[in-house]
C-alpha positions in Angstrom: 0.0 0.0 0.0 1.2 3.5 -1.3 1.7 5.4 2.1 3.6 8.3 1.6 3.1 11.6 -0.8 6.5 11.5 -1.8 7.0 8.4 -4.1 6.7 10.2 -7.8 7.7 13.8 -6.5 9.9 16.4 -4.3 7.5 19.3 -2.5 11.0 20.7 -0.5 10.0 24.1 -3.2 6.2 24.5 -1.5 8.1 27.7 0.0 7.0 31.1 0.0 9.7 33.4 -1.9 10.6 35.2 1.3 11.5 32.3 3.3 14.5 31.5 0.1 15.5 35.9 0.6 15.6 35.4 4.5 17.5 32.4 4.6 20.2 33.9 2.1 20.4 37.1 3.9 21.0 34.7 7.3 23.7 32.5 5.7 26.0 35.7 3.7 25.3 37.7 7.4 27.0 35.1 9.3 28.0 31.5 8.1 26.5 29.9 11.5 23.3 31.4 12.5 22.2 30.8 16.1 19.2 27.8 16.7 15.9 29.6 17.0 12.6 28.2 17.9 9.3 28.7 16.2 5.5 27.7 16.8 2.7 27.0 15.2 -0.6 27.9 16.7 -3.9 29.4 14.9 -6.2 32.4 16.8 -9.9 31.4 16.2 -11.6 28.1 16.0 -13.4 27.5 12.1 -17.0 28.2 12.2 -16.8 30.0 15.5 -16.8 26.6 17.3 -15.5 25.4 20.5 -12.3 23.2 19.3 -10.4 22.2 16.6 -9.1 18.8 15.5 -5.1 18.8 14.9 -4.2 16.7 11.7 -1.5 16.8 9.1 1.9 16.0 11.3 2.2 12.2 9.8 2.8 14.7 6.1 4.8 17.3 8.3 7.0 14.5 9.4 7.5 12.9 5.8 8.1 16.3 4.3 10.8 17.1 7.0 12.6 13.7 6.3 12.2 14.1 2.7 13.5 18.0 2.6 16.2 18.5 0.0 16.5 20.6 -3.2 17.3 18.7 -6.2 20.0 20.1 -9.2 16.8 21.1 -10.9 15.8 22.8 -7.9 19.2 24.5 -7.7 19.4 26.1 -11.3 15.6 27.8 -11.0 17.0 29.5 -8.6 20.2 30.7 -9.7 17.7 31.7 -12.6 16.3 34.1 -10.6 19.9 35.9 -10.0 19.0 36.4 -6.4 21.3 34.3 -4.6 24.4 33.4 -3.9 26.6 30.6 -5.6 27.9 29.7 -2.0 24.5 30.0 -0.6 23.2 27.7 -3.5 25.9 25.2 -3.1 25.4 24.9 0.7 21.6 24.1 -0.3 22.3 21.5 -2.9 23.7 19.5 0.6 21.0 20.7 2.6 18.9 18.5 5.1 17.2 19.3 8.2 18.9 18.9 11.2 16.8 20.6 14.2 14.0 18.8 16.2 10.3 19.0 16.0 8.0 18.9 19.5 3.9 18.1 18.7 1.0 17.4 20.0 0.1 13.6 19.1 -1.7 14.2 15.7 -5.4 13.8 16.3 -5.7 15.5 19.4 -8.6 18.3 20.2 -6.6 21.7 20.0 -7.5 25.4 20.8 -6.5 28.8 19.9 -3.1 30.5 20.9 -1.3 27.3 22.1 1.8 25.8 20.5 0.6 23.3 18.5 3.7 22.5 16.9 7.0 23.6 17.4 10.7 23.7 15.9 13.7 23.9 17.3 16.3 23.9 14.9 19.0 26.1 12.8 17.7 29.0 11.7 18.1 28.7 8.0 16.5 24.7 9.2 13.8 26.5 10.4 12.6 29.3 8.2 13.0 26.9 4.9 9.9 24.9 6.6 7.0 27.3 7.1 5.4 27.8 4.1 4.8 23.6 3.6 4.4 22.8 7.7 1.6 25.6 7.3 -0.2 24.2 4.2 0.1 20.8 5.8 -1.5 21.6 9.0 -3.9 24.4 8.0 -6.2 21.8 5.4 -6.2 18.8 7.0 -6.9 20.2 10.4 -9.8 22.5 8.6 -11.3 19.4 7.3 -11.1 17.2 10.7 -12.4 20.0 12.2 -15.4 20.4 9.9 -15.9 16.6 9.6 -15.8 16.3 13.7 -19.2 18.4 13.4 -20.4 16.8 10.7 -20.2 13.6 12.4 -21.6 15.2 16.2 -24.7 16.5 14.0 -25.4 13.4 12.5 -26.0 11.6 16.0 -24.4 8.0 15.3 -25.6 7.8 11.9 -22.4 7.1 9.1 -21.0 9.9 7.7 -18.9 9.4 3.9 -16.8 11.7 2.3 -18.5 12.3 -1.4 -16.3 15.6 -1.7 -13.7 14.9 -4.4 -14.9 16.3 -7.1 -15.7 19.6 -5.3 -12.0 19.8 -3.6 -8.8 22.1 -4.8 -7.3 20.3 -6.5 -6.3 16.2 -6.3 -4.4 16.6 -3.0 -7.6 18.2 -1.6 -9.5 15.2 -2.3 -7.0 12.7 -1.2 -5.5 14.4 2.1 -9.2 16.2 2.8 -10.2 12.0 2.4 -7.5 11.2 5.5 -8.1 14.1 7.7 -12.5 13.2 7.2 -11.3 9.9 8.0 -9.5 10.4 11.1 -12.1 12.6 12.9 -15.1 10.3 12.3 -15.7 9.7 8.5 -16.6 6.2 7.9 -15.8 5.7 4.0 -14.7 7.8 1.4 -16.0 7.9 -2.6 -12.5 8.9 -3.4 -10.5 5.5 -4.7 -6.9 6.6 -4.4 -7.5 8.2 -0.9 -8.5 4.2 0.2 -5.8 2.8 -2.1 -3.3 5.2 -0.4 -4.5 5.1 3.4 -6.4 1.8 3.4 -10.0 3.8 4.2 -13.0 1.8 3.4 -14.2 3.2 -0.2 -18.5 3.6 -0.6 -20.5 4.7 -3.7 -22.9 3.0 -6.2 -24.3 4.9 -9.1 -24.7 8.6 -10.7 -28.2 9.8 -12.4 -26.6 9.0 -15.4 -26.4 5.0 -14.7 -30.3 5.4 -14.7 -31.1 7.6 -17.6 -29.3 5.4 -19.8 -31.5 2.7 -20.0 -34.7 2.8 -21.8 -37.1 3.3 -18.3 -36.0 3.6 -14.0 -36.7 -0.1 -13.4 -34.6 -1.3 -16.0 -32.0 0.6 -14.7 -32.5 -0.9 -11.1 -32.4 -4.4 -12.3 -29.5 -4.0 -14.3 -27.6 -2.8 -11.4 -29.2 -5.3 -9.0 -27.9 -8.1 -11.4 -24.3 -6.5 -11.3 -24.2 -6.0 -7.7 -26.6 -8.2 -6.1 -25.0 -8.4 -2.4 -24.8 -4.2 -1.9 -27.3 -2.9 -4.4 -28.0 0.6 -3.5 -30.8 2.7 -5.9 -30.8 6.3 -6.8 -34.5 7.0 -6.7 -34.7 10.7 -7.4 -33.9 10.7 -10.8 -37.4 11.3 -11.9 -39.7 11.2 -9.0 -39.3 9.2 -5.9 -42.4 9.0 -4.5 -44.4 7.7 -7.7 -41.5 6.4 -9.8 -37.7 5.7 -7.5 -39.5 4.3 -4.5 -42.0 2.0 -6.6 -39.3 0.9 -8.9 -36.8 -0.1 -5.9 -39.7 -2.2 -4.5 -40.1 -4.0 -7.1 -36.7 -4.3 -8.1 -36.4 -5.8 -4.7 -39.2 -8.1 -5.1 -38.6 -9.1 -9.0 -34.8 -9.1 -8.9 -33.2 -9.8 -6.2 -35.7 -11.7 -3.6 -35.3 -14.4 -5.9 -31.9 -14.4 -5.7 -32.3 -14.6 -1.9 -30.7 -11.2 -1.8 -32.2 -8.3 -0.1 -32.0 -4.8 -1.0 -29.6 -2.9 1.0 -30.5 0.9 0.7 -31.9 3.4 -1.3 -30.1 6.9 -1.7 -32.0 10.8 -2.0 -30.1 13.4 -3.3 -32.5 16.3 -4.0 -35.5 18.0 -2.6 -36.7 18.0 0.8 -34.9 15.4 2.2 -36.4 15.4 5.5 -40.1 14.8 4.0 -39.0 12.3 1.6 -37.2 10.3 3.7 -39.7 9.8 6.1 -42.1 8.9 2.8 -39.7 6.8 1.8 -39.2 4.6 5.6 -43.3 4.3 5.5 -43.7 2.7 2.2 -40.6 0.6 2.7 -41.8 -1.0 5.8 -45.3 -1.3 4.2 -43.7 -3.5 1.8 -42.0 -5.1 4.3 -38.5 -3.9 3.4 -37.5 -2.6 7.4 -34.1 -3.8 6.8 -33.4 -1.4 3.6 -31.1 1.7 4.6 -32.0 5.6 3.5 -28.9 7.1 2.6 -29.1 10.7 1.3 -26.8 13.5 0.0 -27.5 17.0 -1.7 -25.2 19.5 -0.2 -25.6 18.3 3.2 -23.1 20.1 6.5 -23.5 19.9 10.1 -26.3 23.0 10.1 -28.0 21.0 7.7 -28.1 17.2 9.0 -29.3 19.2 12.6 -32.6 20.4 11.0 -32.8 17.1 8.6 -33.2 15.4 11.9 -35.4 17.4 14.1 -37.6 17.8 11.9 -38.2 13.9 12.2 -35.6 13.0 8.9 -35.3 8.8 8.5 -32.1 8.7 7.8 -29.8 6.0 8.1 -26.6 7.4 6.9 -25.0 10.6 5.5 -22.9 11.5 2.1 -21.4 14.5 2.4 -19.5 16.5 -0.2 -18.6 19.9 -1.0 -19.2 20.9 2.2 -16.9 18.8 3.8 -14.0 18.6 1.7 -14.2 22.5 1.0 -15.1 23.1 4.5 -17.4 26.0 2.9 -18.3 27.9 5.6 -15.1 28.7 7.4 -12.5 27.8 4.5 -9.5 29.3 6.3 -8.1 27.5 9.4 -5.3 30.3 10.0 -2.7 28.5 11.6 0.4 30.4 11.6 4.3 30.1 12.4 5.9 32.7 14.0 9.1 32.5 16.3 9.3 32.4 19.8 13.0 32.3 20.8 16.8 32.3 19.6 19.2 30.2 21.5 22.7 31.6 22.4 25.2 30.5 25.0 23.0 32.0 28.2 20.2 29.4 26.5 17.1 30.3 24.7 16.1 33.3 24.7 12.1 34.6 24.4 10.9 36.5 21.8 7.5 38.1 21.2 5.7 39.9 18.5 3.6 42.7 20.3 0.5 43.7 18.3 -2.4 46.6 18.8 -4.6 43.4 19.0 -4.4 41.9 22.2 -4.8 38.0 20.1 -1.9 39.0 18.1 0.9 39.3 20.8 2.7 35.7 20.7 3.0 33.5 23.8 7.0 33.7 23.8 9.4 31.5 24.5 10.4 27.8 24.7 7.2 26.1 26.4 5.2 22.4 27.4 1.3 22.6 27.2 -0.7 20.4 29.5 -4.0 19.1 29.6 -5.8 19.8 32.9 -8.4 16.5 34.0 -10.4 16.6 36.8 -11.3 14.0 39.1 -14.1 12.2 36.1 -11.1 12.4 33.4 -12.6 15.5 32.1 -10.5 18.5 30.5 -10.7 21.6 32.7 -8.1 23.7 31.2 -4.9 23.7 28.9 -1.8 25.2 30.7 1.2 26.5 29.3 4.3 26.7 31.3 8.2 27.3 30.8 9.4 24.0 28.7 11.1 22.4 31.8 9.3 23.6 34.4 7.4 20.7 37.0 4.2 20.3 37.1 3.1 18.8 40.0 -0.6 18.5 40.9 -0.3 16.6 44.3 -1.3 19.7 46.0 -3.3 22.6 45.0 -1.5 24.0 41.7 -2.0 28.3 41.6 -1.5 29.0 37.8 -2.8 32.5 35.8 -5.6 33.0 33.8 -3.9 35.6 31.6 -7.3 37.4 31.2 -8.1 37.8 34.2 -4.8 37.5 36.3 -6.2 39.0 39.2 -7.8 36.2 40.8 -6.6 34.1 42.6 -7.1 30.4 41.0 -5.9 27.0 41.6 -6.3 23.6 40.1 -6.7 20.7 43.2 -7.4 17.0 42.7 -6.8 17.2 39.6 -4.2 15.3 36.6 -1.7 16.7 33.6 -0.9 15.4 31.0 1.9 16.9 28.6 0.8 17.5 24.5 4.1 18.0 23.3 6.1 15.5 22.2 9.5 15.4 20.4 8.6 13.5 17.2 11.8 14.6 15.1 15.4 14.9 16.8 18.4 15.8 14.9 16.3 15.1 11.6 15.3 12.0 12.2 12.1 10.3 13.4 11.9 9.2 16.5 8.3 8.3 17.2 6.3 5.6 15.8 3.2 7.0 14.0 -0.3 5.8 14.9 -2.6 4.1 12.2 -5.7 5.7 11.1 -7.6 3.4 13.0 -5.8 4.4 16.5 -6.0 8.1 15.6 -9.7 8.0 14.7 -10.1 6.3 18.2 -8.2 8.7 19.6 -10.3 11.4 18.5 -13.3 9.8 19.2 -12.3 8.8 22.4 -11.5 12.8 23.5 -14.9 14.3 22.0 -16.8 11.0 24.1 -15.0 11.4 27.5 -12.4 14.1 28.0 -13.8 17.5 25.9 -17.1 19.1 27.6 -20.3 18.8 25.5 -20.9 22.7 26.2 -17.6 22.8 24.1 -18.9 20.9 21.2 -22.3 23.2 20.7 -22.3 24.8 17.4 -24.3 28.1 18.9 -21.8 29.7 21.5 -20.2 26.8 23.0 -18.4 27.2 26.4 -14.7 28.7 25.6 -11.7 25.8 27.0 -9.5 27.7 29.5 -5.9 28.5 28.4 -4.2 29.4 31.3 -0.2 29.9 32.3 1.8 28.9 34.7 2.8 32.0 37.6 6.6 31.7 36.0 5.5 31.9 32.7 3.3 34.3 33.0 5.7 36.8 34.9 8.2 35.8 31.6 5.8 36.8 29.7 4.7 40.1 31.2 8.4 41.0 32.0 9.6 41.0 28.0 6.2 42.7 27.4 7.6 45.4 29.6 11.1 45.2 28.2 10.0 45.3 24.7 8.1 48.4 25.6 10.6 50.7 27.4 12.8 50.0 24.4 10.0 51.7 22.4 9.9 48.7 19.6 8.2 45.9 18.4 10.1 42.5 17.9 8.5 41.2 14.6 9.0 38.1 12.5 9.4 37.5 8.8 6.1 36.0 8.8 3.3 38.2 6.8 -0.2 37.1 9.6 
């Protein structure tokens, strides 16, 4: 099986321009620029929601261990007469050498915490940001989008039918893995199952039926072909007095005889909440309880909600360019921006200061921990200095940076530290889950650690990031630093 993106081609070049300028201006400065660190975190949850689903880093992880720039590469841009022949040459040897910390790739996520982070060279580190970004921002955008999908259809199965609505190819295939992983249970597109081993569903387009001569000869053809999953498109014409009727007797006529039974029928227009319950009623009349209503038509999670309470009979959900666009909120925003450049007192923090109070980074080499209480629930997400102890044994004061008056603590409760080195010196040292164990994972978090008020679609209940007392006053001192030297302390990023 075909597990990796990087069998027929090089993506090292996904860069932006500016990261190629920067790095040359870094290595003709000074032939050994200092290790730096850099995050990546985003500032708003998609479709003003409570959470976010992290997805992308087994990509990240190839594409870091794949990084190098071809002679091809090399020429285009000495083409471009912008660099240096000693620059060039040093990048026709180039390979990443830093380390990469993450949180375990499925896990629930929320604004302004280090979701990823890179510690590394400095010329390592600014080559990566334009690809790490475009990794993590689609794939987390569609987990996170499919992850409400999935909550608003109540237990009922959810496919991906989005393929030919996506970007481009890569879209379909990585938008496929990253439906997949936060509760998608098949996908229409084939090379996302050859490539990931996901279960592949679909049956048959309008056109299957309007090339026969009438709807029932249509059915029975495709019964005949597929008699052990025959699934019927009955709103080709009319499916109250023509798809329904036809798929009875299609399952009467065809493949009753056959001791087969009709396994679904499948709506993909009109009011899909009315029909379907038609539909159900003169199914079971005809004694056909056992035959699935599967529907699709531009379906999303604000969609399937109103489907339902209106009383929908629905077994089972397609969903397409909603999904795999993520149409609603098509931007996850996840952005890199450093936080710290090492010298030989250690790493030092920096911070980008902004008018907007979301804008000003958390600085600094850090560890994020998940706070449980007592019932395994998530209370909080703390961020602290990156080897500072934890320790929860007795009543742990930490900062709520919005309101850091108050006096808070945490007591009985757990931590547990998101994250993990997955890359040191350039080299793997993690073994990667399968889909299987991340879509547990994920479901496994939204069914016992994340709050339900968190997973409302209508103003759900905002997760708690809070800080450590040290890092806070880290924090708050540079602030104060940065300020009496009357300057802010900006990256090469443009967000």
């Amino acid at each position: 099986m075909i597990k990796t993106q990087f069998d027929k081609r090089n993506i090292s070049m996904v860069m932006d321009l500016y990261e190629m300028t920067m790095a040359n201006g870094y290595f003709l400065r000074e032939k050994d620029p200092h290790r730096v660190v850099f995050d990546v975190f985003y500032r708003r949850n998609p479709d003003n929601g409570g959470y976010a689903v992290f997805a992308g880093l087994e990509q990240v992880i190839e594409l870091i261990e794949n990084l190098h720039f071809g002679e091809d590469d090399i020429e285009y841009f000495r083409s471009l007469n912008m660099f240096s022949d000693e620059f060039l040459d040093y990048l026709s040897k180039f390979r990443f050498s830093g380390d990469i910390y993450a949180f375990p790739e499925g896990t629930v996520m929320y604004p302004s915490e280090p979701i990823l982070t890179v510690d590394a060279p400095l010329i390592d580190a600014q080559l990566l940001e334009t690809a790490i970004l475009a990794e993590i921002n689609h794939q987390s955008l569609i987990a996170t989008k499919t992850s409400r999908i999935v909550h608003a259809s109540k237990g009922r199965a959810v496919s991906d039918f989005g393929a030919r609505r996506a970007h481009n190819m890569d879209a379909a295939v990585y938008g496929a893995r990253a439906a997949y992983i936060a509760g998608a249970s098949s996908t229409a597109t084939v090379l996302a199952g050859k490539r990931f081993g996901i279960p592949v569903s679909g049956t048959m387009a309008h056109s299957w039926v309007m090339y026969f001569k009438d709807e029932f000869e249509a059915f029975r053809n495709y019964a005949i072909t597929y008699p052990d999953n025959t699934v019927l498109l009955v709103d080709t014409y009319d499916v109250l007095d023509s798809g329904i009727p036809n798929a009875i007797r299609t399952a009467k006529e065809v493949l009753e005889p056959m001791g087969k039974r009709l396994k679904g029928i499948r709506l993909d227009s009109g009011d899909l909440a009315y029909l379907s319950k038609e539909s159900r009623r003169m199914l079971d009349e005809a004694g056909m309880t056992d035959c699935q209503i599967v529907v699709s038509n531009s379906l999303d999670e604000y969609t399937i909600t109103s489907i339902l309470n209106q009383g929908g009979r629905i077994d089972s959900f397609g969903v397409g360019e909603r999904l795999i666009t993520a149409k609603s909120d098509p931007v996850f925003g996840a952005v890199y921006k450093i936080a710290g450049v090492w010298n030989e007192d250690g790493c030092q923090p920096r911070i980008k200061v902004s008018e907007s109070p979301e804008k000003i980074t958390n600085p600094g080499r850090k560890q994020v921990y998940r706070i449980y209480n007592e019932d395994g629930q998530a209370v909080a997400d703390l961020i602290t200095l990156f080897d500072e102890p934890v320790d929860l044994t007795a009543p742990y004061r930490y900062v709520d940076p919005i309101k850091p008056w108050k006096n808070r603590s945490f007591e009985n409760c757990t931590a547990k530290p998101l994250l993990q080195r997955v890359i040191k010196d350039g080299k793997r040292v993690v073994n990667l889950p399968t889909l299987e164990e991340l879509r547990t994972y994920v479901r496994d978090q939204l069914d016992h650690e994340i709050w339900p008020e968190e997973q409302r679609f209508e103003n759900p209940h905002p997760h708690h990031l809070d800080m450590s007392p040290d890092y806070y006053e880290m924090k708050m001192d540079l602030l104060k630093e940065t300020q009496k030297h009357g300057g802010q302390q900006l990256t090469g990023s443009r967000d």
